[in-house]
C-alpha positions as CSV (number, residue, x, y, z in Angstrom):
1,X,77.3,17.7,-142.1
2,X,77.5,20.9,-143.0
3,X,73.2,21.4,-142.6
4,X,73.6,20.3,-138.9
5,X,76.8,21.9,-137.6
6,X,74.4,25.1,-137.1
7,X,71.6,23.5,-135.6
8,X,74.3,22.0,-133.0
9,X,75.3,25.3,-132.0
10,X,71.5,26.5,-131.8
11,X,70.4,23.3,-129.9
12,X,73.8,24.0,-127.7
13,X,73.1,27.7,-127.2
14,X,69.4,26.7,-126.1
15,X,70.1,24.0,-124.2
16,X,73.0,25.9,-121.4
17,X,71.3,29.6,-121.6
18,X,67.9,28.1,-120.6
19,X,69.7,25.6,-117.5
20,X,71.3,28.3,-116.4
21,X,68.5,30.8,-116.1
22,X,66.1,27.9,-115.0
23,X,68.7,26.9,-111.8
24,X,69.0,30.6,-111.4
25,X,65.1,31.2,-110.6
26,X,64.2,27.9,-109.2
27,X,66.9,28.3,-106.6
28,X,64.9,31.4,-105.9
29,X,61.7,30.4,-105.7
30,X,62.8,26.9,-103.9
31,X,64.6,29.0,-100.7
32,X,61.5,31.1,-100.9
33,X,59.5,28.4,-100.0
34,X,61.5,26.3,-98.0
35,X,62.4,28.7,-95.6
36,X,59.9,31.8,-95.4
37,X,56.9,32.0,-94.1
38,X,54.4,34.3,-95.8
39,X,50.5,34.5,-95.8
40,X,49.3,32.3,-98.9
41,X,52.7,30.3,-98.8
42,X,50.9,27.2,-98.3
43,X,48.1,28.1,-101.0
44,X,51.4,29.2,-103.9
45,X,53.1,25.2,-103.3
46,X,49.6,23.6,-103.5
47,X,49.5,26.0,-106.8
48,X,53.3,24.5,-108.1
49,X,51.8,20.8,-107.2
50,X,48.8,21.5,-109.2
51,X,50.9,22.7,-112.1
52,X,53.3,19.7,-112.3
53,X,50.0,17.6,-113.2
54,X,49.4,20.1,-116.6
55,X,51.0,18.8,-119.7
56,X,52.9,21.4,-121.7
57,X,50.8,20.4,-124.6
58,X,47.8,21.9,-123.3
59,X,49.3,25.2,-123.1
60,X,51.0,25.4,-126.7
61,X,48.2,27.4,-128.4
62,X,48.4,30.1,-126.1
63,X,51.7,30.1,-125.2
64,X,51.8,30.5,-129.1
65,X,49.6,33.4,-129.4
66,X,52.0,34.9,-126.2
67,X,54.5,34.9,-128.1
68,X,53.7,36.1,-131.2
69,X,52.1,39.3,-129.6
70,X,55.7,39.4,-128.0
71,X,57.2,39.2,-131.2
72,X,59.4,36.7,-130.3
73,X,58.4,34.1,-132.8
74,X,61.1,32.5,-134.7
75,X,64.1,33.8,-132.4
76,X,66.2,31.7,-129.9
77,X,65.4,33.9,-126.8
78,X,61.4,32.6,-127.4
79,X,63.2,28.9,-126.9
80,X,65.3,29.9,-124.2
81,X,63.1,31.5,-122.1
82,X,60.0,29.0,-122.5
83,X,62.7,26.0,-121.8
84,X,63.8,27.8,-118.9
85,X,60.0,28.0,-117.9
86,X,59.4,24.4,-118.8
87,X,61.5,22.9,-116.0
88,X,61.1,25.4,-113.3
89,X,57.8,23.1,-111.2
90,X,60.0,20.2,-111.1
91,X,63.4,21.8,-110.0
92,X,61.7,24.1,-107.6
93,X,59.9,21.1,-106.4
94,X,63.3,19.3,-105.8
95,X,65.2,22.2,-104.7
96,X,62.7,22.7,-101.8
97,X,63.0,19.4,-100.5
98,X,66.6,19.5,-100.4
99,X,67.2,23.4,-98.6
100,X,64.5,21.8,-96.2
101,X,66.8,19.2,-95.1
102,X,69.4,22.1,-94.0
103,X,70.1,22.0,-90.8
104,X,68.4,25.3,-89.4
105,X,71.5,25.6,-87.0
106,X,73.3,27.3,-90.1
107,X,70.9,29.9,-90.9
108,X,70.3,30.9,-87.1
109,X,74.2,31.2,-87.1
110,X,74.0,33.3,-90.2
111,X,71.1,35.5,-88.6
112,X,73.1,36.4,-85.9
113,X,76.2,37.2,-87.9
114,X,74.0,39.8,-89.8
115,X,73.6,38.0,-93.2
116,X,70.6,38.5,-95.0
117,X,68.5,36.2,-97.0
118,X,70.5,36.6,-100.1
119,X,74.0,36.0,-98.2
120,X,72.9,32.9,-96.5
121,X,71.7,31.6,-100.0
122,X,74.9,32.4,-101.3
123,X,77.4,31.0,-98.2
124,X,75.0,28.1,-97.1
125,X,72.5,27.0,-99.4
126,X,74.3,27.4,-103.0
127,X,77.7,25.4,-101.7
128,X,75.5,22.5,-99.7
129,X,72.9,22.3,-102.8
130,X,75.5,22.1,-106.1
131,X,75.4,18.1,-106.2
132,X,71.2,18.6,-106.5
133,X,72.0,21.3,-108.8
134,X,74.1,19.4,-110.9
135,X,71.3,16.8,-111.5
136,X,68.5,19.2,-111.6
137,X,71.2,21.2,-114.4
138,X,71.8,17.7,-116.4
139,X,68.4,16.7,-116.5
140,X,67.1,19.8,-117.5
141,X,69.7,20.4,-120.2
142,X,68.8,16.6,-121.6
143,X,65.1,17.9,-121.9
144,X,66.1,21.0,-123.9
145,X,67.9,19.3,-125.9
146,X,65.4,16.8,-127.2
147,X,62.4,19.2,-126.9
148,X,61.3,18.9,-130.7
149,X,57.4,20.3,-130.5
150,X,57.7,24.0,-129.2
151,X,60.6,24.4,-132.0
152,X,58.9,23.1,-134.5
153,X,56.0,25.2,-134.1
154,X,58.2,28.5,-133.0
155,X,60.6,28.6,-135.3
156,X,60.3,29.1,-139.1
157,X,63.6,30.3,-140.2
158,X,65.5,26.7,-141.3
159,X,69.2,28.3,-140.0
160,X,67.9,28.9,-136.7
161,X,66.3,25.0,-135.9
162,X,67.7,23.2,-133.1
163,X,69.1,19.7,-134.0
164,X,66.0,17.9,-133.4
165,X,63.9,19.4,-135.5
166,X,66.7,19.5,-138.6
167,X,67.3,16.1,-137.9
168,X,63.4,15.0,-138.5
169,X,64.0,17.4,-141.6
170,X,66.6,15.6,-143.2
171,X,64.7,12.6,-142.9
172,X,61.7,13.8,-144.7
């Protein structure tokens, strides 16, 4: 017990900084393109639907090579800021959908009251959207959790595994 107890606060650490900073930017990028209109808008989503087909597997050699010129091998911010990366296509991707189906009566209102882009995501979309957050947030936090290949490859220092990876260790 006393080799996992650590690895339960790593895999816990991992698992709620990355949700939290992957809601944070995908409820950016989702208002962005749900409600602007921008040159090349059209071309960026095409981009996002094109990336949800790419395994993360295929990107593990360079995204290895990233972060070691980053230095950030073996430390928990190289976990927590890839997982936060990991889930971003999909939640931006279900985000979208959902601030679409706002009714555009509430952001004209808000337009006329003087509230910017950030207010109205703050008083109308961030209230209306917290039961997709919520599921977007629990799924994403199940993923981290079990993600097992990134840390095994990552991290080298045996205090700093998630539970996974120790877990697999113990076994062998």
């Amino acid at each position: 017990w006393k080799t996992v107890t650590p690895t339960l606060a790593n895999s816990v650490c991992i698992s709620f900084f990355s949700t939290v900073l992957m809601i944070a930017l995908a409820l950016l990028g989702a208002y962005f393109f749900a409600r602007l209109r921008m040159p090349m808008s059209g071309f960026l989503w095409n981009a996002i639907l094109l990336l949800m087909m790419m395994p993360m597997i295929a990107n593990l050699v360079p995204l290895f090579r990233l972060l070691k010129y980053l230095s950030l091998l073996n430390t928990l911010s190289a976990l927590i800021l890839v997982g936060a990366t990991q889930g971003q296509i999909f939640a931006i991707f279900m985000l979208r959908e959902f601030i679409q189906d706002i009714p555009q009566d509430l952001y004209e209102a808000a337009e006329i009251d003087g509230a910017s882009h950030f207010t109205q995501l703050r008083t109308i979309v961030l209230p209306l959207s917290a039961p997709i957050l919520g599921t977007v947030g629990v799924m994403h936090f199940m993923v981290a959790w079990n993600d097992f290949v990134l840390p095994l490859i990552v991290m080298r220092d045996h205090s700093r595994l998630p539970v996974m990876v120790q877990l697999i260790r113990m076994v062998g």
